[in-house]
N, C-alpha and C positions, 0 to 999 in steps of 0.2 A: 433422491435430492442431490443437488450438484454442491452443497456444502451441509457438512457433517457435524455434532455436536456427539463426543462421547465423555466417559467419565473414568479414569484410572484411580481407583483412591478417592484423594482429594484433588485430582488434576483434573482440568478440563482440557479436552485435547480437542481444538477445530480446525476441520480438512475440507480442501477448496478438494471437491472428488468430480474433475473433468478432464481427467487426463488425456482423455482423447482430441481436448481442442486445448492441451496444455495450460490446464484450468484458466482460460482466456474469460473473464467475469464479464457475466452479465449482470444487466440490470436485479433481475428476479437473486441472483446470489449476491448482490449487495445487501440489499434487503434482508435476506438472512443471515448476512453475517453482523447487519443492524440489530435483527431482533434479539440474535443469540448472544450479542457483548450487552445487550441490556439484559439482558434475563440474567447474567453471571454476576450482574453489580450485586445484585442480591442474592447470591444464591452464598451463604455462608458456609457449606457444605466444603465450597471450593476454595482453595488456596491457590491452585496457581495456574494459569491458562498457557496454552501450547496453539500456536498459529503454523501450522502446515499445509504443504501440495501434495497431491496424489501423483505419482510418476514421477517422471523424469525433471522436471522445471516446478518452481515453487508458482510461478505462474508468469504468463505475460502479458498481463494486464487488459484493460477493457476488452472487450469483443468488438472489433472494428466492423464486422459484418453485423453484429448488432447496429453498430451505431449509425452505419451506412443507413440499413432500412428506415430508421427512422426518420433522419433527413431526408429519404423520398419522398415520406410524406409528412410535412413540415406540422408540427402541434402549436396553437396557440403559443405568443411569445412569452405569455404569464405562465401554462404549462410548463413552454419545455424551462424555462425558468426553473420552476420548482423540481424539474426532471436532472438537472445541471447540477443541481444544492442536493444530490442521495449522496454524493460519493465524501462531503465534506462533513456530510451526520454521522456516515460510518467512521470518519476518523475520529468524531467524536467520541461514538462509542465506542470504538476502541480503548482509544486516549481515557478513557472514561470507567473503564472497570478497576475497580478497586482492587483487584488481587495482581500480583504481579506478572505480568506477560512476556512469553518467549515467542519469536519467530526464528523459525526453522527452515532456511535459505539452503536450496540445490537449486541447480542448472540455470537457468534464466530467470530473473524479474526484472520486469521493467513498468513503468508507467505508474498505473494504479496500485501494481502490485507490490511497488515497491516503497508507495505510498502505506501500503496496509502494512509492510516493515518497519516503517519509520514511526508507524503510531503504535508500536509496542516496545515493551521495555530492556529487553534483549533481543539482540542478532546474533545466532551461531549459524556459519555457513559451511556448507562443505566445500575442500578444497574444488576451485576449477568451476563455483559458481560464477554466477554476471550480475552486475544489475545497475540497470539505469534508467533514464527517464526518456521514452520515443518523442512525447508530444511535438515538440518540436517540428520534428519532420513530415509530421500528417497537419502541421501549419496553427497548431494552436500551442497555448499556453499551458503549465501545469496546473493543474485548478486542485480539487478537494481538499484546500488547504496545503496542501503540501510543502509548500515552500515552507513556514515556520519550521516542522521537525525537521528538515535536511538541514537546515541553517542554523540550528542550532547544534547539530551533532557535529558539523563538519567546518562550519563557519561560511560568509558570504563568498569569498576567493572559489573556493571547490567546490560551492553548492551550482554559481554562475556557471562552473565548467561540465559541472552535470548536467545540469538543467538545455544549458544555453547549446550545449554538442548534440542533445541526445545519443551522447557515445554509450557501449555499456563500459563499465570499470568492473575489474576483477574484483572480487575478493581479498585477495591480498593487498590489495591496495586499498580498496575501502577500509579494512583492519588498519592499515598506517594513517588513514585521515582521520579514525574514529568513527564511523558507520557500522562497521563489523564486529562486534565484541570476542569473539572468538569462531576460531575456522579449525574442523575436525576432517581427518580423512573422509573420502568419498564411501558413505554406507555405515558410518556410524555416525550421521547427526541426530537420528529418530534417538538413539541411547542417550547421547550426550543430552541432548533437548529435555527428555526426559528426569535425565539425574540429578538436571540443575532447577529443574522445577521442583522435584523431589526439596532438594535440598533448603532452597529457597521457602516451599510447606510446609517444614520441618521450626520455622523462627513463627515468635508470636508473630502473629498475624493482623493484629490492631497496631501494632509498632511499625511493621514495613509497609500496611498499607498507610497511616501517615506519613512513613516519608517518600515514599510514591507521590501522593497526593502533594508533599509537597514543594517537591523537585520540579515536578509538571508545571506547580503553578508558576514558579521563577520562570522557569526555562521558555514558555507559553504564554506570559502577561499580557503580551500585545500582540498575539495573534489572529483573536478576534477582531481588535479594530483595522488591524493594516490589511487583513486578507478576506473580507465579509464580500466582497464583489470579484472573486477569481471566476464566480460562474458567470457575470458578466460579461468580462472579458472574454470570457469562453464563446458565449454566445456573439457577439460582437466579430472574435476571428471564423467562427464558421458561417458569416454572412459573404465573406468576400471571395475573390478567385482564386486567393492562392491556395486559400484551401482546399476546394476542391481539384487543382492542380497536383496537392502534397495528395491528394488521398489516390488519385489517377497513376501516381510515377509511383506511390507504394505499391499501389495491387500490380503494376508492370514491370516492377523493380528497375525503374528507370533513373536518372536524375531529374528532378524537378524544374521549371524552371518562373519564376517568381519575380513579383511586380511591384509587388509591395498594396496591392488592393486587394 
């Protein structure tokens, strides 16, 4: 399976294991990474969850050749609809488990991936990682939600210059905006990751998961109502040319050139 569930202790430790296409998430590993953040809400065993990549990159986001195929062959617009809304359940789920979560940042994230960082409740990155937001440049919007967690960590100003560039942003730099919670030498984030879960499983555990639960709700109040149609949007930018323009000059590594249709 291309995503992992194991068990240290009381840790839950889940690994995105596709190193070969630098854990690039599919469809089929959304999904498990949905069922496996529901399975943990209840699993009282567990005190503290761990979000990791296999290799070199925490991961970079969707599978674009995934996504191509399917636009070959276009699904019903109420399908791909509900095919649009998987990536913004899993932030739920995530956002969603009650024990506290660590994501465990090396080499690149971007897009989704970086998405699936921001709906957990620490970031420790190893020096000389990346991470940002592509959609942009393949001509669509961020959708799964995402906008609420960045703009909340980072505020509206840095979130616009994320989102809005698809640059990536180092590390070091995400740690000065507040996206980063801490950044360890390159080859001991897997320990660090670990210690602070540890330590974190260590405090009652009805106490931090209240105030987990209720940080989230402040900081999240209004994210369901202003961002319930990002898959829309999404839908709506891959009807037009530029899209498929932005998907043409990435696979040729060309510049783009855009119409505004």
């Amino acid at each position: 399976m291309a995503v992992r569930l194991e068990q240290r202790d009381n840790i839950a430790i889940i690994s995105l294991d596709r190193p070969e296409r630098r854990n690039a998430l599919t469809q089929a590993m959304l999904a498990d990474v949905e069922r496996i953040a529901d399975s943990l809400r209840n699993a009282g065993h567990v005190r503290a969850v761990v979000l990791r990549g296999e290799g070199a990159d925490f991961s970079v986001g969707a599978d674009i050749g995934e996504m191509e195929a399917r636009m070959a062959f276009p699904a019903p617009l109420a399908e791909a609809r509900r095919g649009a809304q998987l990536g913004a359940r899993v932030m739920r789920s995530l956002m969603g488990i009650d024990q506290p979560t660590i994501c465990l940042l090396k080499g690149v994230a971007t897009g989704g991936a970086t998405c699936l960082a921001t709906a957990c409740d620490v970031r420790i990155a190893e020096a000389g990682a990346r991470l940002g937001y592509g959609e942009v440049k393949i001509g669509i919007p961020l959708m799964w939600n995402g906008l609420g967690p960045v703009t909340a960590l980072i505020g509206p100003a840095r979130a616009k210059r994320m989102v809005m560039t698809g640059a990536l942003f180092t590390a070091e730099t995400l740690a000065a905006w507040g996206l980063i919670d801490e950044i360890v030498p390159p080859g001991d984030g897997e320990a660090r990751a670990l210690a602070l879960a540890a330590e974190l499983a260590a405090l009652p555990p009805l106490a931090v998961q209240m105030i987990k639960r209720s940080i989230n709700a402040v900081a999240h109040a209004l994210d369901a109502a202003v961002l319930h149609a990002d898959a829309d949007q999404w839908l709506l930018a891959t009807q037009g040319a530029d899209f498929a323009e932005a998907l043409a000059a990435f696979r040729e590594k060309r510049p783009g050139h855009f119409t505004g249709n």
